[in-house]
KESE-959667 format. One record per residue: x, y, z of N, C-alpha, C in turn; residue in three letters. Coordinates in steps of 0.1 Angstrom, whole numbers, plus 5000, padded with zeros to 4 digits. Layout:
% KESE-959667
XYZXYZXYZAla...
% end
This chain:
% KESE-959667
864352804841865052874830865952774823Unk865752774804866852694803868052704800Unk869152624808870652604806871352644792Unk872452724798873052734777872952614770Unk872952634756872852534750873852424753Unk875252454750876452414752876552304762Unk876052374773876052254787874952154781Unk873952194776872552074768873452004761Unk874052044754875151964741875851854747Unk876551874761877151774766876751694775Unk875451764784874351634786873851514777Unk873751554768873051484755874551404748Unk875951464748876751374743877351284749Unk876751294765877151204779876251094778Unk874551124775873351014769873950964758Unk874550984752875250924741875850764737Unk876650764745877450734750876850584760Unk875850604763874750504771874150464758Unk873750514747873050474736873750394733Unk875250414728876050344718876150194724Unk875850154737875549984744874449934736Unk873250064733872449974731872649954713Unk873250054707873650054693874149904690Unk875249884695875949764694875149624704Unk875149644713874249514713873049474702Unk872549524704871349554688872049514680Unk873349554671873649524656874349404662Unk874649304678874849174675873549104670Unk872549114675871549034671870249064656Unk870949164652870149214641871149234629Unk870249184616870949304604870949424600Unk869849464611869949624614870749694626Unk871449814625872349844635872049944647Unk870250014640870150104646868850134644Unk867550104650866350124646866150244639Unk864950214622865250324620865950324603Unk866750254611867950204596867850104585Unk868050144573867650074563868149894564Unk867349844562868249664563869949644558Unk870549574562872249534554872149444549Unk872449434537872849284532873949234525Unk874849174532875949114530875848964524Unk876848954515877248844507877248724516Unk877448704529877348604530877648614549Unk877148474554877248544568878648564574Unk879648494568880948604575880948744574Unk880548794563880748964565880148984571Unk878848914580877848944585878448954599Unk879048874603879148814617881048954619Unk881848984605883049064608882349154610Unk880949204607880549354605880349394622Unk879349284628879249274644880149284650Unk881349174648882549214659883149364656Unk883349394644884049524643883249664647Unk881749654644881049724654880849734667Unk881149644672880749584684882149624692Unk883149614688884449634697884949774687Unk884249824680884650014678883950034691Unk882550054686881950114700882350114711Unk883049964717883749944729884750024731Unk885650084722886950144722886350284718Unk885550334712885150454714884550494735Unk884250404732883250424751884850454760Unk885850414758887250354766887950524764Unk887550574751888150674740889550624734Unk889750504730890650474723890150524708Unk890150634707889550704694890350664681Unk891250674680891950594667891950424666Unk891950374672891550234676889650254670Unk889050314677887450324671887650364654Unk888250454651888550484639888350364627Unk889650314631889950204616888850084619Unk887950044630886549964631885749994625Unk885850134626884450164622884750174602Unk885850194602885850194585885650104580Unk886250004589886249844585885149774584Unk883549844596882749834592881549864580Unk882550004579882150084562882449974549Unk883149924551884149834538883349694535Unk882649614549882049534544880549534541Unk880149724549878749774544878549914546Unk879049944533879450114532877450154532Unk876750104535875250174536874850204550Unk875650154562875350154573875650294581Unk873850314582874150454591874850484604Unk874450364609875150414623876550394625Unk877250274615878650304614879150454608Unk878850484601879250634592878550744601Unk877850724611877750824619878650864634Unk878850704636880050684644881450724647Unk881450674626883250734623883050884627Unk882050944620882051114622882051124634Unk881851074645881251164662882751084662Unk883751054663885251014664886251094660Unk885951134645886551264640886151384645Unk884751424652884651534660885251554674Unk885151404681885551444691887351454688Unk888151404679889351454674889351584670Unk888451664675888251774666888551824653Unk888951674645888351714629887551694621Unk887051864626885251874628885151884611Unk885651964598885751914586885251794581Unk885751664588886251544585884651494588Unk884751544602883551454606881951514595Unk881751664594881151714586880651614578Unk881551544567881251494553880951344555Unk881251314569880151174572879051184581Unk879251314584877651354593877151314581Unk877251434569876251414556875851284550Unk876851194548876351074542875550964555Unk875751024564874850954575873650984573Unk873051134574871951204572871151174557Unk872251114546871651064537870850924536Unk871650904542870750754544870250734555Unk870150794569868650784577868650964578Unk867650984572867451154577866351164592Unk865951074593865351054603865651034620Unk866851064621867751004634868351184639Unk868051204648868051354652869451364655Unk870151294666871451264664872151284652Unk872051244642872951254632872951394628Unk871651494627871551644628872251734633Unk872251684651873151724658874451744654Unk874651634655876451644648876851694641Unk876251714629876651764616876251914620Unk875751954626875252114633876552154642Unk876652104650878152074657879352144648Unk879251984641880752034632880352164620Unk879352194619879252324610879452454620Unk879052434632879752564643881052564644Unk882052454646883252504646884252474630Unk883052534623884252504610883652664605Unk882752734614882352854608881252834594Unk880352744593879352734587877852784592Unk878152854600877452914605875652924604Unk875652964593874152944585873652874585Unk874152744575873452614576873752574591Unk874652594600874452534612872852564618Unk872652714618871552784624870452694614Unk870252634606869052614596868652454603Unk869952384606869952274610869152274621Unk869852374632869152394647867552344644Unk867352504635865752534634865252424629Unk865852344621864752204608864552084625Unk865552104632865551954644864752034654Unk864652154656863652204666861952184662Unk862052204650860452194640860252074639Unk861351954636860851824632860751724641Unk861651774652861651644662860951664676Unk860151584680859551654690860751614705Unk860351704710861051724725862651764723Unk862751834711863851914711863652054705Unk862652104709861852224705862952344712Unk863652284722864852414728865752434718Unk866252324709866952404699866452524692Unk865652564692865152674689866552814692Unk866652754706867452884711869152854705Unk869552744704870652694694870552784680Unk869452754673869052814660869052974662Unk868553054672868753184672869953224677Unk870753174683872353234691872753274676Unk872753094666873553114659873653244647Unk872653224645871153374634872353484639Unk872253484655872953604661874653634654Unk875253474656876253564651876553604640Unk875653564631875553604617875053724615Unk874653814627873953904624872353904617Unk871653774617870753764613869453784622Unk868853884626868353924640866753874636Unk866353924627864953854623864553744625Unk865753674619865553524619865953464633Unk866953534640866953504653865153534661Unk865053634655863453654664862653544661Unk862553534649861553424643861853294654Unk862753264654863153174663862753194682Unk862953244684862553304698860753284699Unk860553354687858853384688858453204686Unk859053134680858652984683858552914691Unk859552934699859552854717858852924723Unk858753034720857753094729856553074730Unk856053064718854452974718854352854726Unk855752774725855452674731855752654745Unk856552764749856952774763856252864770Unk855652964766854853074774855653184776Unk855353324780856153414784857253364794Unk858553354791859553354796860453494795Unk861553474809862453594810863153614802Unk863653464802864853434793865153474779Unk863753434772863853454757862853584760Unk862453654763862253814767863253884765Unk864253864772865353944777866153934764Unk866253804754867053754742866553894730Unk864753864732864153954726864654124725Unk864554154734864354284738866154314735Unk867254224733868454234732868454264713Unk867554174706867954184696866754294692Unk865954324695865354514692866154604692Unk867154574706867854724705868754694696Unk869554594691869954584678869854624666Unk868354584665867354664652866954784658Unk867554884668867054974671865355004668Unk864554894674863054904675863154884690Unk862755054692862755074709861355024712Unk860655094704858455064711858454884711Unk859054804704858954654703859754634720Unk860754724721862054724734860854694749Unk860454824745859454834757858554774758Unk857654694740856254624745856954494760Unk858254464748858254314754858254304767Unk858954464776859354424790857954504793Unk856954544787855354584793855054434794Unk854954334784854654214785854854144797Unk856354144797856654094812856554104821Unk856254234825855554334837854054314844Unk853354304828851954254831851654084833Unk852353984829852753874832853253854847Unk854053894846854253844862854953974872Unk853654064873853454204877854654194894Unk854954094903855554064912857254124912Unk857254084902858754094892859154214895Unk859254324899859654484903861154454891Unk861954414892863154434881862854394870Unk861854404866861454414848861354544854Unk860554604859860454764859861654834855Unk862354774864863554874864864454824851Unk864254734842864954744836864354814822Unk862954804825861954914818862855084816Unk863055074828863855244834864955204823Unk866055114820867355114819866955114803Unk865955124797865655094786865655224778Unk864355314790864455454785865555534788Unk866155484794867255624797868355574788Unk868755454781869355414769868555454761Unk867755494754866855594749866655684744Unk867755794759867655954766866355964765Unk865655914769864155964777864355924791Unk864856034797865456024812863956034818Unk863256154816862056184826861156014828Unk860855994815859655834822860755684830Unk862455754827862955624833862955684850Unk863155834854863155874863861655834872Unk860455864860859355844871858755704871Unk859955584865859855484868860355414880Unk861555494881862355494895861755564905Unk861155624907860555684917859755654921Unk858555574910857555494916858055354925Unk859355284919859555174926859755194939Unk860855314940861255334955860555404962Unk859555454960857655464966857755364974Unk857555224963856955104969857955054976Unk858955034973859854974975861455044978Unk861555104991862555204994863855144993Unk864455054995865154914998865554834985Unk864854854975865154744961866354764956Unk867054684954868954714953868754724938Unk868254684927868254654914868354834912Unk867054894917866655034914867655144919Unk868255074934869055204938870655184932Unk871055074921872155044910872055134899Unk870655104894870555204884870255354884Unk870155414895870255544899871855604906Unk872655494909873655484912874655584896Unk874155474886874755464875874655604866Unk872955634871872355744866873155884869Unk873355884885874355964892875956014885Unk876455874881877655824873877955864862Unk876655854853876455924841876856074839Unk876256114849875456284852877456364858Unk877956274862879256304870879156364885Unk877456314894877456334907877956194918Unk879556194917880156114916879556084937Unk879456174946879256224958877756104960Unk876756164951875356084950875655904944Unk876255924937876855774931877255674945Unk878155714949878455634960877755634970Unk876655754975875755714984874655574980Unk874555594966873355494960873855364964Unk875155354959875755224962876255184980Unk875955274987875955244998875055145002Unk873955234998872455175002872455064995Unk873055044986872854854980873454764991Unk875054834992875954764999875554775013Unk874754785022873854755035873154685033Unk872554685022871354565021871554465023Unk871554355032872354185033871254115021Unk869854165016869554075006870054094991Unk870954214987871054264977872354154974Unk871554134961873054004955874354034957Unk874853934963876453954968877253954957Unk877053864947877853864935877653984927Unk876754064925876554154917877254274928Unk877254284939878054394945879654364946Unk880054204944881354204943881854244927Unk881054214917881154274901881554444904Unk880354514913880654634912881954694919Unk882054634931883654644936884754644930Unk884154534927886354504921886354564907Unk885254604900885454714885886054844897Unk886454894905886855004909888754944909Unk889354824915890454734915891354804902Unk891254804888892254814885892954994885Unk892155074887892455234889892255274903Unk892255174914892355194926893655284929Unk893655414937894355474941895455584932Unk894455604915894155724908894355824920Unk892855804924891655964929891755954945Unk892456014955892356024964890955964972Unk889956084965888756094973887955944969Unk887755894953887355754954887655664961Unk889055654964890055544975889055534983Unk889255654991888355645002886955615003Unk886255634991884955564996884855414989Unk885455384981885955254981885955184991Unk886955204996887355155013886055135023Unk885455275025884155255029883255165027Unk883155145010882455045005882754855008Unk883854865009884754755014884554715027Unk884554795038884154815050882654745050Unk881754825044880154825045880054695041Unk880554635026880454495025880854405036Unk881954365041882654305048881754285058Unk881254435063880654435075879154355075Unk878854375061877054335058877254185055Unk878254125050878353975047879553875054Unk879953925070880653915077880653745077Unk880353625074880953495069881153465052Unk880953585047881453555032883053565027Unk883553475026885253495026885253565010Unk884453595002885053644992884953784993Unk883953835002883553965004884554015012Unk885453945020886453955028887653965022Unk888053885009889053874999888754014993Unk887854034986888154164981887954284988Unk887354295000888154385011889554405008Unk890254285015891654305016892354345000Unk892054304991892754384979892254524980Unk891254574983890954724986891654764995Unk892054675004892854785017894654795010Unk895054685003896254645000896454764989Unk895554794980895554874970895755034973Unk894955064990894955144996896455195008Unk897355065004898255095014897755105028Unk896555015028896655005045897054835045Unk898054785045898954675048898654605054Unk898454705069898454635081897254535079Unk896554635077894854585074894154505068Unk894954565054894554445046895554225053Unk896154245054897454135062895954105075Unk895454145081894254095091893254055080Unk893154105073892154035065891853895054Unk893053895053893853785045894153685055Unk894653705067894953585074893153545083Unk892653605079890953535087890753475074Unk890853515063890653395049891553275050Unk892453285052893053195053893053085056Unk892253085070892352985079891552885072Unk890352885062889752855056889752825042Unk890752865041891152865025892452835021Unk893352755028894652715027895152685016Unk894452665005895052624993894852724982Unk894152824987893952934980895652974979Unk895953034963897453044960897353184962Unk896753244955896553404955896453444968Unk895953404976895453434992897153434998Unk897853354996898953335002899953444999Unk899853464982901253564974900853704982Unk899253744980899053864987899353875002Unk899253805013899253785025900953825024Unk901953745018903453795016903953905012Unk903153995003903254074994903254205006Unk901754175012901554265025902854275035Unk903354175043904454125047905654185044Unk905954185030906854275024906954435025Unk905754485021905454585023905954665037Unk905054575047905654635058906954595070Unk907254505061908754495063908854395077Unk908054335078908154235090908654095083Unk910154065081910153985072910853865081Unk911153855096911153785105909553685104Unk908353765107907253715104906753655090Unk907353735084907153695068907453535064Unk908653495070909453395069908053265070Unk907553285084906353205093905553145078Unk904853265073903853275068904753205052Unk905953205044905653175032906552985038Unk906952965047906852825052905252765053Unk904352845057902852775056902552725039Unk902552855033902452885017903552745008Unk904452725015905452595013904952465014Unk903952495022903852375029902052325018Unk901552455016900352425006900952404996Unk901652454989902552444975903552404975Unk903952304978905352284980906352264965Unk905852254952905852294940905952354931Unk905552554942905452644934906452734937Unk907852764929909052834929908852994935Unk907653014936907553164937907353164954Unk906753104960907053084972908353084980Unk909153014971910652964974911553124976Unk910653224962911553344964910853434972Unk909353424977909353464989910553445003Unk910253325003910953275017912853355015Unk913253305001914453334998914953455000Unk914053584994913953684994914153805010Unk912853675020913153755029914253695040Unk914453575039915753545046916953635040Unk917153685032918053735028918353895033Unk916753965038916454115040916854105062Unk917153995063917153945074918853905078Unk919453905065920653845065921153735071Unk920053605064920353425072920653395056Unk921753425053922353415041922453275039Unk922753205045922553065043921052985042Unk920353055044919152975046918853085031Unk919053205029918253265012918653185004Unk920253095005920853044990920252914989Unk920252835002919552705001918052764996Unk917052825000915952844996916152854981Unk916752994976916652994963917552884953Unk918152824959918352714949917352594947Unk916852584959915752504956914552524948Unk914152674950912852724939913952734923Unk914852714925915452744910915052624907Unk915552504913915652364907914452304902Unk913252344917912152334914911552354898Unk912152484896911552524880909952574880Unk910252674866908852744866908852814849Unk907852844845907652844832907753014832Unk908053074844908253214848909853274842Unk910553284833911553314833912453424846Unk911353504842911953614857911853554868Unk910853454871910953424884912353324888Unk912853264877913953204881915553274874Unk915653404873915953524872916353544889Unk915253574894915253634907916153554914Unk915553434913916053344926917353324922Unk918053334913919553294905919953384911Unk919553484913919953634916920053684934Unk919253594941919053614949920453494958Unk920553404946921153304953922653314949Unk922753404942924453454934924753574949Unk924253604950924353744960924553694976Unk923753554981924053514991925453424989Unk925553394984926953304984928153404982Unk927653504974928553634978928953664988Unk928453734995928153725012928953635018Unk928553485016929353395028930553325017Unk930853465006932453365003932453284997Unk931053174992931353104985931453144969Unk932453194963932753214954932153154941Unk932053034944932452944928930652964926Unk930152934941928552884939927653054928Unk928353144936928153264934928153294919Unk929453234915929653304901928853194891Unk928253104893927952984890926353024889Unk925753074896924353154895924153264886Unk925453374887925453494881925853434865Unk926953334864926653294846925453214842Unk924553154850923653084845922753194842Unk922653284851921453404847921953484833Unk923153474831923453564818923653474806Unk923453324807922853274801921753264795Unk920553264805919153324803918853464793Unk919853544803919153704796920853784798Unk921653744786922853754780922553914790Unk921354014786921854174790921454184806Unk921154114813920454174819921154234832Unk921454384831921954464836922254454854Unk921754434860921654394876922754344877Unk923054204867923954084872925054144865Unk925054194852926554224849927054354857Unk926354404864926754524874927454464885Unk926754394891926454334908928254254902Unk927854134892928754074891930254124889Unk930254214878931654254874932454284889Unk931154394896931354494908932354414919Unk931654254918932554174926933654084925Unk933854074911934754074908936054164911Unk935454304905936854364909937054374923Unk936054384933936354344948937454244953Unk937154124944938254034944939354034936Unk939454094929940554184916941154024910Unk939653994908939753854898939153904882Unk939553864875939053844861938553984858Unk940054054863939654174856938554244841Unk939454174835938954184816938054134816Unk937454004820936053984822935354064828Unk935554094836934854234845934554384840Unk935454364832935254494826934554504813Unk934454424808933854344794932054374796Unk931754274807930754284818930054424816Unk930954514827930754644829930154734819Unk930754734810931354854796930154824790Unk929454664790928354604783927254754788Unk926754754803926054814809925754964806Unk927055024805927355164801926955184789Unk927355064777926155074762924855064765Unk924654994773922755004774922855114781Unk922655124789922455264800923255344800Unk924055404794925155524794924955624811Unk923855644813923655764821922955714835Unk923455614841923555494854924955564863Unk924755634870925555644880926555494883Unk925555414891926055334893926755204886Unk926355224874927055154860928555194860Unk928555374857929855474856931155404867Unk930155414881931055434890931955254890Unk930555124886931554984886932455034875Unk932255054863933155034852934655134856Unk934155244862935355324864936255254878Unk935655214889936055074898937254964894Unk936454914882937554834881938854844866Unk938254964859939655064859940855094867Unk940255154877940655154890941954984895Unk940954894895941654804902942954764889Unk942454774875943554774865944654854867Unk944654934873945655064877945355214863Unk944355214858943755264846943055424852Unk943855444861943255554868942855704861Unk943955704856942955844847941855804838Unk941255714834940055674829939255654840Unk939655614848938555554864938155664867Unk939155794867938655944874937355974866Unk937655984849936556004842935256004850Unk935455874848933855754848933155744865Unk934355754874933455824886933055954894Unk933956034882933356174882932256164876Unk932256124866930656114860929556044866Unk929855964877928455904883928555984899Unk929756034904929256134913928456294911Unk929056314899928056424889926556414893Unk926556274889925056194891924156204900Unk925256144912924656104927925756234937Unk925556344935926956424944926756414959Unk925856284964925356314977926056144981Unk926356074970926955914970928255904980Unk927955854994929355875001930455754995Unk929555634987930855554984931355584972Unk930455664962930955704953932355854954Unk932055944966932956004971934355924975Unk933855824981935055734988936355684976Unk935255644965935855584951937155674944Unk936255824943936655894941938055954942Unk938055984962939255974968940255904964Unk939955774966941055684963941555684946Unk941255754940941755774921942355874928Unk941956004931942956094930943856064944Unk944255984953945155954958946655904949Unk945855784941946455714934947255794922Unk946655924918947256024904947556114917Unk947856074928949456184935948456304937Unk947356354937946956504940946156444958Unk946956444966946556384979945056494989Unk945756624981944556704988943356664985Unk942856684971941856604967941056474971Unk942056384973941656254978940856284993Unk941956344998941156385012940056505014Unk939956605006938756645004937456535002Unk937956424993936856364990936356264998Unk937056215008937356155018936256135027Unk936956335030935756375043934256405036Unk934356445020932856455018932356305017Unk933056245014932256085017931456015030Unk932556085041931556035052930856115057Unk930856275051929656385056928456325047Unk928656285031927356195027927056055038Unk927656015048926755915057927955775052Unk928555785047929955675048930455665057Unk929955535063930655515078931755415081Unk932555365071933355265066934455275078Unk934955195085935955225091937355275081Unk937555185075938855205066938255345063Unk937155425056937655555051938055635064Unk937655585075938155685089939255695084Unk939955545089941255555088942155585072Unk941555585065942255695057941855845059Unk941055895062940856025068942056085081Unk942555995088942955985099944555965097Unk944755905085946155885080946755975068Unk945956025062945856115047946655965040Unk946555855040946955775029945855635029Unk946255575014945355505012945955375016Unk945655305026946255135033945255085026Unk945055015018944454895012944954765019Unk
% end
């Protein structure tokens, strides 16, 4: 079968490239440059002998890809013999591979003017008419180098792609129907065929071609079935039905047939029959693996919608895994099925048997963590994103793994060194180095170091002036330290314009009211976030201590005791429960 064009294009511009040795040796010992090519005649043998070196050392610097270095040679060779084809074809294949396919265009053409005979030069100028959207003449080009030159009769299929995107389907056919003579019944340009019928909506042409193929190489059972797929695109269900029925006669087992009955099922909404069909593919160990991983992972992004699909998903995931038990991909997309399914555990077994074998797989690692996370083993987690470190040791996201769970572990010193390191590291992720600022402002919280702390939380509000977490978190500890008040409050108040109706916004901003001695305002703003949360024991606690402070002591101690019946287990509010006064 033959290769896209595209990959032909660059075999042929890799042969190229071996030509251009022989181009330039040849134009040392000749006054021609390129068999083929019209004679040069220069004034005298210096231009003769500048023409050689400057040909002779472009091409050298083209072969190196010193492409602007080949450039001003090759013009140089234009200047002492603006008739020479193969320099002006040169300059152009220099400007294309600069991709200024324009440029190169208008010396393709004056190349083709003076040898029209050099297939190469066709090429190119077909080239640069594809990516400048000349579409037409590109496709005319195809077809004139397919008809004229022998043993490039595949452009043919170059000539009809292009037809195609022009919407020109006839002429696309006309083209097809020419290699075909020369090539014989093929699938390839069958399949091209029968693609642009249903375009022209000529179904009876739809079906001779794949009767053709059928009777051609009768062995073939999936022309049949795509016979079936033809008529039931059609809606002539009955002859696609007793096309299917005849195969799986013969052939109980053919995965192609029991897909499209699958789909058939799918169509119909016998969702129950659907998945049986695809069972029976997914047991088959000969049924294409890649075509059952296509149908899998189209279930992946609405995984865990529909109860009852999950589960036979999962099934399906199962049956594969089980049917292709050394295929690590069939095992990879298991585990995103189980992961998607919230079986963690399971999916985390499944991911680490890839692993072993796939260490540099990045994705294999984030999910294997992700699982980890999930179920909260973040002692083990630690193990596993040190491996992931050790493959990547480059990639910051790892860093806020490891950082992340040292932190859920409280090795506060080991989250802040980690996340300062994925910070430093750097990443084109803005959030991701968000996180880690964030992760690493919060540990140094923790162990006191103040300066480091606040030194994270301003760099992040540098980044993202609003971003609400940090001016909360931050202000919040500030007034803890009943430092920078006014900044803190500044902070805060920001929060409460974005989010007005944030409990926990209400209750910082009214906090460090509070630590201003601003207490009838503080009462406000954490009545309003206990409103919120009436079950909040520190917001209770907060509470208390405002109305201690505005002298109504019952209150405080009402609110006291409802703080540690919400689960506030603070010693100090004991002992203010225990004293009816507030010892700060």
């Amino acid at each position: 079968m033959r290769r896209k064009s595209s990959i032909t294009f660059d075999l042929k511009k890799r042969t190229l490239y071996f030509l251009l040795f022989a181009i330039f040796l040849y134009s040392c010992k000749s006054n021609r440059v390129v068999k083929g090519a019209a004679p040069s005649h220069f004034k005298n043998d210096i231009d003769q002998k500048n023409f050689d070196a400057a040909f002779y050392e472009g091409s050298k610097q083209m072969v190196l890809g010193n492409h602007n270095e080949a450039i001003v040679l090759f013009k140089k060779c234009l200047d002492l013999d603006p008739k020479s084809d193969a320099a002006t074809y040169l300059l152009a294949k220099e400007f294309n591979l600069k991709r200024s396919f324009a440029i190169s265009a208008s010396y393709a053409r004056i190349a083709l003017k003076l040898n029209s005979e050099n297939v190469w030069y066709h090429l190119l100028l077909a080239d640069d008419l594809k990516h400048t959207d000349q579409t037409i003449e590109a496709a005319s080009i195809f077809e004139h180098i397919a008809t004229k030159f022998k043993g490039y009769e595949t452009y043919f299929f170059d000539a009809s792609e292009s037809y195609v995107i022009i919407r020109k389907y006839n002429d696309a056919l006309r083209c097809l129907n020419k290699i075909e003579k020369l090539m014989g019944v093929n699938e390839d340009i069958s399949f091209k065929k029968v693609d642009l019928f249903l375009k022209l909506s000529k179904k009876e042409l739809a079906i001779a071609e794949f009767q053709k193929l059928i009777t051609t190489f009768p062995n073939r059972i999936r022309y049949n079935v795509a016979l079936a797929e033809v008529y039931f695109g059609f809606n002539e269900a009955i002859k696609g039905d007793a096309i299917l029925k005849e195969i799986l006669t013969k052939d109980p087992e053919m995965p192609e047939a029991h897909l499209l009955l699958a789909n058939r099922y799918r169509f119909n909404g016998k969702d129950s029959l659907f998945f049986s069909e695809l069972k029976i593919v997914f047991r088959n160990p000969d049924a294409n693996i890649k075509q059952k991983l296509e149908v899998i992972s189209s279930f992946l992004p609405t995984l865990g919608q529909n109860l009852s699909e999950l589960n036979e998903v999962l099934e399906l995931g199962a049956i594969l895994s089980k049917t292709h038990p050394d295929d690590d991909a069939c095992k990879m997309v298991y585990a995103d099925i189980l992961f998607h399914g919230e079986k963690y555990e399971d999916a985390k077994i499944c991911y680490l048997k890839v692993i072993i074998r796939n260490k540099s797989n990045f994705s294999l690692w984030q999910n294997l963590l992700e699982c980890e996370d999930q179920l909260k083993q973040y002692s083990e987690a630690i193990s596993y994103a040190d491996q992931a470190l050790e493959a990547f040791p480059n990639q910051a996201i790892f860093y806020y793994y490891k950082a992340y769970f040292c932190f859920r572990i409280k090795d506060y010193h080991a989250a802040a060194e980690t996340a300062k390191n994925g910070y430093d590291i750097g990443s084109d992720r803005a959030q991701l180095l968000l996180q880690l600022l964030s992760i690493a402002g919060d540990s140094y919280n923790v162990l006191k170091n103040y300066s480091a702390s606040d030194e994270a939380y301003e760099k992040i509000l540098e980044l993202d002036p609003n971003n609400l977490q940090t001016l909360n978190n931050y202000s919040y500890y500030l007034s803890l330290r009943k430092q920078y008040l006014d900044k803190a409050a500044k902070m805060s108040k920001k929060t409460l314009e974005i989010d007005p109706d944030n409990a926990s916004y209400a209750d910082t901003y009214g906090w460090i009211l509070f630590q201003q001695a601003n207490y009838v305002d503080a009462k406000t703003y954490i009545e309003k976030a206990l409103t919120m949360q009436p079950e909040n024991g520190v917001l209770s606690e907060h509470l208390g201590d405002v109305c201690y402070r505005l002298n109504d002591k019952e209150k405080a101690l009402f609110y006291w005791k409802l703080a540690k019946k919400n689960g506030n287990k603070s010693e100090l509010l004991q002992q203010k429960i225990n004293t009816g006064t507030l010892n700060e």
